[in-house]
N, C-alpha and C positions, 0 to 999 in steps of 0.2 A: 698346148701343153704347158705346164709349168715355169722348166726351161727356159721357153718359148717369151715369157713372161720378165723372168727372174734372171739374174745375171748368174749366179752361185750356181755348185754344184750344191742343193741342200738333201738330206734325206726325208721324207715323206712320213710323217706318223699321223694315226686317226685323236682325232681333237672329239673330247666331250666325254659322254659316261662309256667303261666300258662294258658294263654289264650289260648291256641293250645285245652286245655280240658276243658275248660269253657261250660256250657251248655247255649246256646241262652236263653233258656228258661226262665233262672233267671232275663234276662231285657226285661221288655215290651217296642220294639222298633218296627218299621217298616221303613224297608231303602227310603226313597225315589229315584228316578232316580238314578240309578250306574252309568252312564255314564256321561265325563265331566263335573268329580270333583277331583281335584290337593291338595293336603294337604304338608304341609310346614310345617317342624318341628324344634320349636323355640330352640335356643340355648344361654344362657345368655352374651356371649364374642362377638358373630358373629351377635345380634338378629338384629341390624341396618341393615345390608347386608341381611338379610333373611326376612325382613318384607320388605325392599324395592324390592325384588325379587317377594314377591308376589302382592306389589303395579303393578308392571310390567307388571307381566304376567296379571292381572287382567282384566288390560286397554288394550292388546295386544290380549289377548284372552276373548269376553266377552263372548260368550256361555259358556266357564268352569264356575265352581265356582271354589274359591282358599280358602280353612280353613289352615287358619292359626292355628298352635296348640301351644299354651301357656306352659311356663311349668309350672308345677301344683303351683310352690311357686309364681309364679307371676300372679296365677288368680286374686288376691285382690288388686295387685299396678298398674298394665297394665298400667292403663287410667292413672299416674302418670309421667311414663316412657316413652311409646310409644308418637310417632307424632301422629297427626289428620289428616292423607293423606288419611288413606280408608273411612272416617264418608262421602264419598261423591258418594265411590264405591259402588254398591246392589250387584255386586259378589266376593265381598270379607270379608270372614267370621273371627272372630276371637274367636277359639272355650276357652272359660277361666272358663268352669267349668265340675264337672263331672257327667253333666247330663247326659251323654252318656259314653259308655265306650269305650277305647283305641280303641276295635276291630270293635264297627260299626263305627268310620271313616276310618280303614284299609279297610273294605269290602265297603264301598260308595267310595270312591275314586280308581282312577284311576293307580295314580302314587304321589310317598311318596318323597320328597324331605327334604333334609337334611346338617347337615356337619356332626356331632360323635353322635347322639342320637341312645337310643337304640330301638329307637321305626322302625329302620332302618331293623335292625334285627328281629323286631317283623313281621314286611310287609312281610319279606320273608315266615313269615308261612301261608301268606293268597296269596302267589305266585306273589308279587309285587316288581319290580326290582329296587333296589335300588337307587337313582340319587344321587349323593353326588358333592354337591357345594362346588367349593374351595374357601376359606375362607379368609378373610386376613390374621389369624392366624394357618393357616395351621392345625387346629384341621381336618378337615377332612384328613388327611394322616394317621389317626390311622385306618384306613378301609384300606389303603394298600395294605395287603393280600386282600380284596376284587376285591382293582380297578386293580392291577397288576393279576390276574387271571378271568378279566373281567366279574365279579359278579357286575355286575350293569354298571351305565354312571358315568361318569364326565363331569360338566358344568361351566361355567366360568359366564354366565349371562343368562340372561328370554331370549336370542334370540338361543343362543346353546339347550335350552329346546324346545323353537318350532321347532328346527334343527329334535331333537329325536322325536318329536311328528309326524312331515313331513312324518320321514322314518322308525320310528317302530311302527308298525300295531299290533303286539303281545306282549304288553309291561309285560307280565307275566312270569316270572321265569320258569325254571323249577327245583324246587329243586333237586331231585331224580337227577341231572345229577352230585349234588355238596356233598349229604350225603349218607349215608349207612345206612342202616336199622342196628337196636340195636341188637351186637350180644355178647348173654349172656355168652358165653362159653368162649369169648375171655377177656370179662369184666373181670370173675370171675379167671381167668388165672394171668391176671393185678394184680387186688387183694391182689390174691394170694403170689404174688413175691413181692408186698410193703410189704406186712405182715413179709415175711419171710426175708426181707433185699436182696432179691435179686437184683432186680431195684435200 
């Protein structure tokens, strides 16, 4: 055990995302349509290049809806900052509060697009493949290890994204090909050897 390990009394908390154990139950939602809905994850450096992507797609594709997702500090200035290019779009959504939580638009949407948000990494727990838009500032190369072990796309504009939509039919991960299930015995081996100065 632990304990057994560690000299401290310390308390125990669960490390990583926690919405993978969130119980539904605590938000009274209902999804509407799961299919052909695209969500765009804002970023404060790139957010001109990422709101005009989903201008794009919006007009290119109208059966999708496109949510746009805010980040949480700029729900209350948006309308300050942002253009008035979508107030004319019906399917382009710009989600700027939290009435809903992060995971029912991972589960309503189809495909997550992005440049370095972590909400990148959250989609992968709902089996949604990454797209990561390059940027003019290069923030998305910090997924590198992702696009170099082809964990997801890379897209350059809204027309490389109807390219991926053309030709993948299965736009859903398979994690299980990329992690390994938690193995305690090796964990606590680890542990073990930071403790003792060995590592």
């Amino acid at each position: 055990s632990w304990n057994q390990i560690v000299n401290s009394s310390v308390n125990k908390i669960t490390m990583g995302s926690i919405s993978k154990f969130k119980k539904d139950s605590l938000y009274n939602y209902t999804l509407k349509d799961t299919s052909k809905n695209i969500m765009i994850v804002g970023n404060v450096k790139s957010r001109m290049q990422l709101y005009y992507l989903g201008i794009e797609l919006s007009t290119k594709l109208p059966e999708y809806t496109i949510y746009y997702k805010l980040r949480p500090e700029e729900y209350f200035t948006w309308k300050e900052i942002f253009p008035k290019d979508h107030l004319s779009i019906t399917n382009f959504v710009i989600i700027d509060s939290f009435k809903y939580p992060l995971d029912y638009y991972l589960k309503l949407c189809d495909y997550v697009i992005g440049v370095d948000s972590t909400v990148l990494f959250e989609g992968l727990l709902y089996k949604k493949t990454p797209i990561f838009l390059i940027d003019d500032y290069c923030w998305y190369l910090n997924y590198r290890l992702f696009i170099e072990n082809k964990i997801g796309s890379v897209i350059n504009s809204s027309d490389d994204f109807i390219d991926i939509l053309k030709t993948n039919h299965d736009n859903n991960i398979k994690l299980s090909d990329y992690i390994n299930e938690f193995n305690k015995t090796l964990f606590l081996k680890f542990i073990s050897g930071v403790v003792s100065g060995e590592n």
